[in-house]
Phi, psi and omega in degrees: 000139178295137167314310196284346178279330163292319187289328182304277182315328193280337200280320170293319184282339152310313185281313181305291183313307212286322161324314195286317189293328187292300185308329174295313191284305215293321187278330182290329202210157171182161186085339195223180185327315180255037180288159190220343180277129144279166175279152185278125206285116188193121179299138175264117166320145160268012216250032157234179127282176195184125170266098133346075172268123163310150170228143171205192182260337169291358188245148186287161189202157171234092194114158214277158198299324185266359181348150176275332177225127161284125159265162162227134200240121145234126194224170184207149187267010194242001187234142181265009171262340160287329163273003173273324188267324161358301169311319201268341170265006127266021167292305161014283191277347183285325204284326179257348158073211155301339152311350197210108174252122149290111198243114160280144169211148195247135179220076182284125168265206205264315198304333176254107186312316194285328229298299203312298172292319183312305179320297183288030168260276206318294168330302192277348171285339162265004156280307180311315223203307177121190170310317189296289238251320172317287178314331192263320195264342167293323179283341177259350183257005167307312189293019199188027175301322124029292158209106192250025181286189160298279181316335187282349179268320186312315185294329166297313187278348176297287192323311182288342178090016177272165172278122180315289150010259157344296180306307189279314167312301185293331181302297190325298196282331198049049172282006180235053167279334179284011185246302196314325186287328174310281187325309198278322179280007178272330206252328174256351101012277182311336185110278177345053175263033155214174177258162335275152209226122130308116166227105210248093204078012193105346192275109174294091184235111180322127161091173161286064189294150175270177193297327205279008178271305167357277203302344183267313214247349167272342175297316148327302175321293188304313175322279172319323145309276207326280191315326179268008196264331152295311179296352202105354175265119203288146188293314166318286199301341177314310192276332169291337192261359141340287182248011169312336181256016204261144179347135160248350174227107149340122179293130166314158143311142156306116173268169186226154180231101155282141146017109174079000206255172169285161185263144198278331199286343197268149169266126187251154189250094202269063198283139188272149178262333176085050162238352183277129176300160187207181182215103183110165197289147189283010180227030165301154182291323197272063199255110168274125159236117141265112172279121200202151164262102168335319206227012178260107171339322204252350176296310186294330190281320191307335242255308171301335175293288212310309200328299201282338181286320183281328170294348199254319182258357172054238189267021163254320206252122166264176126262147205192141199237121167238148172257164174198075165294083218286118231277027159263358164225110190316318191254359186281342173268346148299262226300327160302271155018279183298339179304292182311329181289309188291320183295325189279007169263311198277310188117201179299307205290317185322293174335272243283299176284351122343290179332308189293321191270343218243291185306340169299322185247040205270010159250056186202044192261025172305131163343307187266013141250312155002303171284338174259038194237321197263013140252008192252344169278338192094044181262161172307073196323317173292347132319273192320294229273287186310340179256040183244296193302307182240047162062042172350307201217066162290316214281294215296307176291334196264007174279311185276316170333295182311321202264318153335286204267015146291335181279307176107007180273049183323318166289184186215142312336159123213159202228167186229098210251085184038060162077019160256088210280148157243101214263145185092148180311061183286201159250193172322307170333274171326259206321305193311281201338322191252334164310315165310321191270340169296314193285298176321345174242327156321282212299333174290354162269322163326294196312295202307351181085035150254110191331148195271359178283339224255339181320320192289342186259343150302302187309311165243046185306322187254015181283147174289127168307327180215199182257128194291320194300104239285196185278156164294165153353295178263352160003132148281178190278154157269356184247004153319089152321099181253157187258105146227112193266125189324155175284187165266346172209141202197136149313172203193160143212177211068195181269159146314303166261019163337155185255310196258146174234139126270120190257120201253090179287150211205158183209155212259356206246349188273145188253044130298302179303336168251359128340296195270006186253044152269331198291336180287342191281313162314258196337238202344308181309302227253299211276337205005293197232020180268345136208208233186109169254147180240127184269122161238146193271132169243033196303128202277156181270027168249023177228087200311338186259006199281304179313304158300333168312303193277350160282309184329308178321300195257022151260355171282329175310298220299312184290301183236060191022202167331302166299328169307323180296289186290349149305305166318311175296302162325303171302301159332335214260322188295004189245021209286324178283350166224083162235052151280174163321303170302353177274310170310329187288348226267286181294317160285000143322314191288321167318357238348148140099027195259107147333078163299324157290330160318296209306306171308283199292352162301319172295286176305335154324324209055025176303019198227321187332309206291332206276335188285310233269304186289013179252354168245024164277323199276350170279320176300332196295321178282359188067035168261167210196093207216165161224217193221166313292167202230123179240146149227129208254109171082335194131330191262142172322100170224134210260110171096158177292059160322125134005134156309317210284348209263302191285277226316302174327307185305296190304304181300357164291302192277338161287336169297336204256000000 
């Protein structure tokens, strides 16, 4: 063969390879871990924002690889705000065609049970079948969100035509959970923490957005390709080179300290008892202690941060666990208990996985599963059953609960990062941001020769007991007496001569107020006739059905006293979203024995008004200042849906004086 003839063969076969390769690659994946387009060296506008989102061949997609604009959609089939925006992603695709592709990625949130196995269905139908089969199964399980049990998934992949086989593994195994999780800590990287969250070139859009939010910002879009594409930029190459300069991390939130709240910037001294359960070594640089709730929806969200956090930082970072059950969710302290119980059979390992099973499962926290939960670990049932019944570790919960609202965390999540507080489901960002500046003064007490068991107790040795800042403005004084002297006749539970009364201004339409009465149910338990709750009535005026309601009450008081009343109430409260009139007449029907032309004619009347009126002329007559609910203990103020630990201090105050 001629020199020029080799030369000739090598350059075609130069061409063939760089072919083969564009075909292999180019259509599948680009932008991301596994991209093969590179970006084109070209200037990019700076004057939006803009996210660097990975793309790959692991996520299902809708429209061609090369599209001139990428959405990346993260969504779960369990949220109605996400089956809400559907009209507007597929007008999307009838109006832009090939211009435009759509990339799924799961972002199942904690609060939604179903969202995780659907997710993994949806997952193993595109291991299955590809995109054609991803999409058929996206579409069914929209169309059914509702009903999402097992069998209701098992009944989808039948319909779709997957292999059964397969389908009961992966569900059984959770085998795409390492794709799921990936995705969800990507999204909280970025900032995207609720569905459904839009990155339509890296350009970030919230929400259930209507079509016409889309078309303004993909029209940019198209604008913008189109010009680089005047430049030389080949359509395979648009989208990495689009966002090759774009964000990868969501800046934290700014923090902030309201009244009464921990200062984020101040260190605080969160002392450990070495009895909590935790995840990491007891001589980590990093000590998170969380206070959380089973059964709290942002609790359950939080929960892939921690994960990615111990996964990013290993044996430098622990976790420590408190519960603070929130006396407005029924099942989250049974569900402490059981936690607590599994650690005490178990150790940590026990915990965690208790732990696993309880947040996996968070509306489905009932006794009787419970038990099966704590027998699918092997735990001691005749044990486990006694600490569930009689509230094993009340002293324990109700300790930290304390040492919370001491603190100033009241809500759930919050977290205290060697005495640092963060409050809220936040994202990955926010949690580095204060670990990162905390491992830097660990490791400088290290350098300096202090031991690494000894850091955490060094770090907050000199830390603050409470929040420095002083209450808001209108906070009442906790030492005020106010005279508001009882009626003569007010629904009541307790004794009559109770040392403490508490008069509970109320309001039937506000859900602060049905927040707090598991927590009033407690007080009668623990207290029984040592006190005296008095129901006085407060319907606020932007809550139109709260006034008739609250006549409703007393003209039921008036008919069948007290049991009558607290039944009625009990009901209302469980209705708060339907108290029209016809809903009232409804519910005192349910009651028996209820004279109903009284009833009606008590309502038309306004025969009650004047009395609902006098009970909030009479809080103005004392010189309060309240919203709902509002308790007075004794006289003294205590403002809002408190904590148990919050009234117990109060009472045992005033019984004690």
């Amino acid at each position: 063969m001629s020199k020029g003839s080799s030369i000739l063969l090598a350059a075609v076969v130069g061409i063939a390879v760089f072919a083969l390769t564009y075909v292999y690659f180019g259509p599948k994946s680009d932008g991301g871990d596994t991209a093969a387009v590179e970006a084109a060296d070209v200037e990019i506008a700076k004057d939006v924002e803009r996210y660097k989102v990975p793309v790959s061949d692991a996520q299902p997609s809708k429209g061609p690889a090369d599209a001139l604009v990428t959405i990346v959609e993260f969504s779960e089939f369990q949220c109605p705000f996400c089956a809400r925006v559907l009209p507007s992603v597929k007008q999307i695709s009838d109006t832009y065609g090939d211009d435009v592709r759509i990339v799924w990625r799961n972002l199942p949130l904690g609060f939604h049970q179903n969202a995780d196995p659907a997710a993994q269905l949806a997952m193993e139908a595109y291991a299955q079948g590809g995109n054609d089969k991803f999409w058929e199964v996206h579409d069914l399980l929209f169309a059914n969100q509702k009903a999402l049990t097992r069998a209701d998934l098992e009944n989808y992949a039948k319909q779709a035509g997957l292999d059964m086989n397969k389908v009961k593994k992966a569900l059984d195994e959770k085998a795409h959970s390492k794709q799921i999780q990936e995705d969800t800590t990507l999204a909280g990287t970025i900032g995207a923490r609720g569905t459904p969250n839009f990155f339509v070139n890296g350009r970030n859009l919230r929400g259930a957005q209507p079509f016409a939010a889309f078309k303004t910002v993909i029209d940019e879009e198209l604008a913008t390709a189109k010009k680089l594409q005047e430049q030389g930029v080949t359509k395979a190459q648009m989208y990495a080179t689009i966002t090759k300069d774009g964000l990868t991390k969501a800046a934290p939130p700014k923090p902030q300290q309201r009244p009464g709240q921990p200062d984020p910037t101040a260190v605080y001294k969160v002392p450990l008892q070495g009895n909590e359960p935790q995840k990491g070594p007891d001589d980590a640089l990093i000590t998170i202690v969380e206070f959380s709730d089973f059964e709290c929806p942002f609790c359950g969200r939080v929960e892939p941060t921690l994960s990615a956090i111990q996964d990013k930082y290993g044996k430098d970072v622990r976790v420590v666990w408190m519960n603070n059950p929130l006396p407005f969710h029924k099942n989250a302290k049974p569900a402490a208990n059981a936690a607590l119980e599994a650690h005490a059979q178990k150790g940590d390992k026990g915990f965690w996985a208790m732990h696993e099973k309880l947040f996996s499962n968070q509306r489905g926290l009932t006794t009787e599963n419970l038990e099966k939960y704590a027998k699918e670990l092997g735990l001691n049932m005749n044990k486990f059953k006694a600490a569930i019944e009689g509230d094993k570790y009340a002293s324990t919960i109700q300790k930290q609960q304390a040492l919370s609202t001491s603190l100033g965390a009241r809500g759930t999540p919050a977290f205290f990062i060697n005495g640092r507080n963060l409050r809220g489901a936040q994202p990955l960002a926010a949690f580095e941001a204060v670990i990162d500046e905390e491992l830097k003064k660990a490791k400088d007490l290290v350098a300096k020769g202090t031991p690494r068991s000894k850091v955490y107790e060094k770090a907050i040795a000199n830390g603050e007991t409470a929040p420095k800042t002083a209450p808001a403005p209108a906070a009442p004084d906790a030492n005020k007496v106010y005279d508001i002297p009882r009626p003569k006749s007010a629904p009541s539970k307790g004794s009559p001569k109770a040392k403490v009364v508490i008069q509970e201004f109320s309001d039937f339409q506000c859900p602060f107020c049905s927040r707090v009465n598991p927590t009033m149910a407690q007080v009668m338990d623990e207290y029984g006739d040592k006190v005296e709750i008095i129901w006085r009535n407060y319907p606020l005026p932007f809550h139109k059905e709260a006034h008739p309601a609250a006549q409703a009450a007393i003209e039921v008081y008036e008919q069948k006293g007290n049991k009558g009343f607290w039944q009625y109430h009990d009901i209302l409260f469980q209705n708060q979203k339907a108290l029209t009139r016809a809903n009232l007449e409804k519910y005192a029907a349910q009651i028996g024995g209820i004279d109903m032309n009284a009833f009606k004619a008590a309502l038309d009347s306004g025969k009650h008004k004047a009395a609902v009126d006098a009970d909030i002329q009479a809080i103005a007559k004392a010189g309060a200042r309240i919203g709902t609910p509002s308790f007075f203990i004794n006289g003294k103020l205590l403002q809002g849906a408190q904590p148990y630990a919050a009234f117990k201090a109060a009472i045992d105050k005033e019984l004690k004086n």
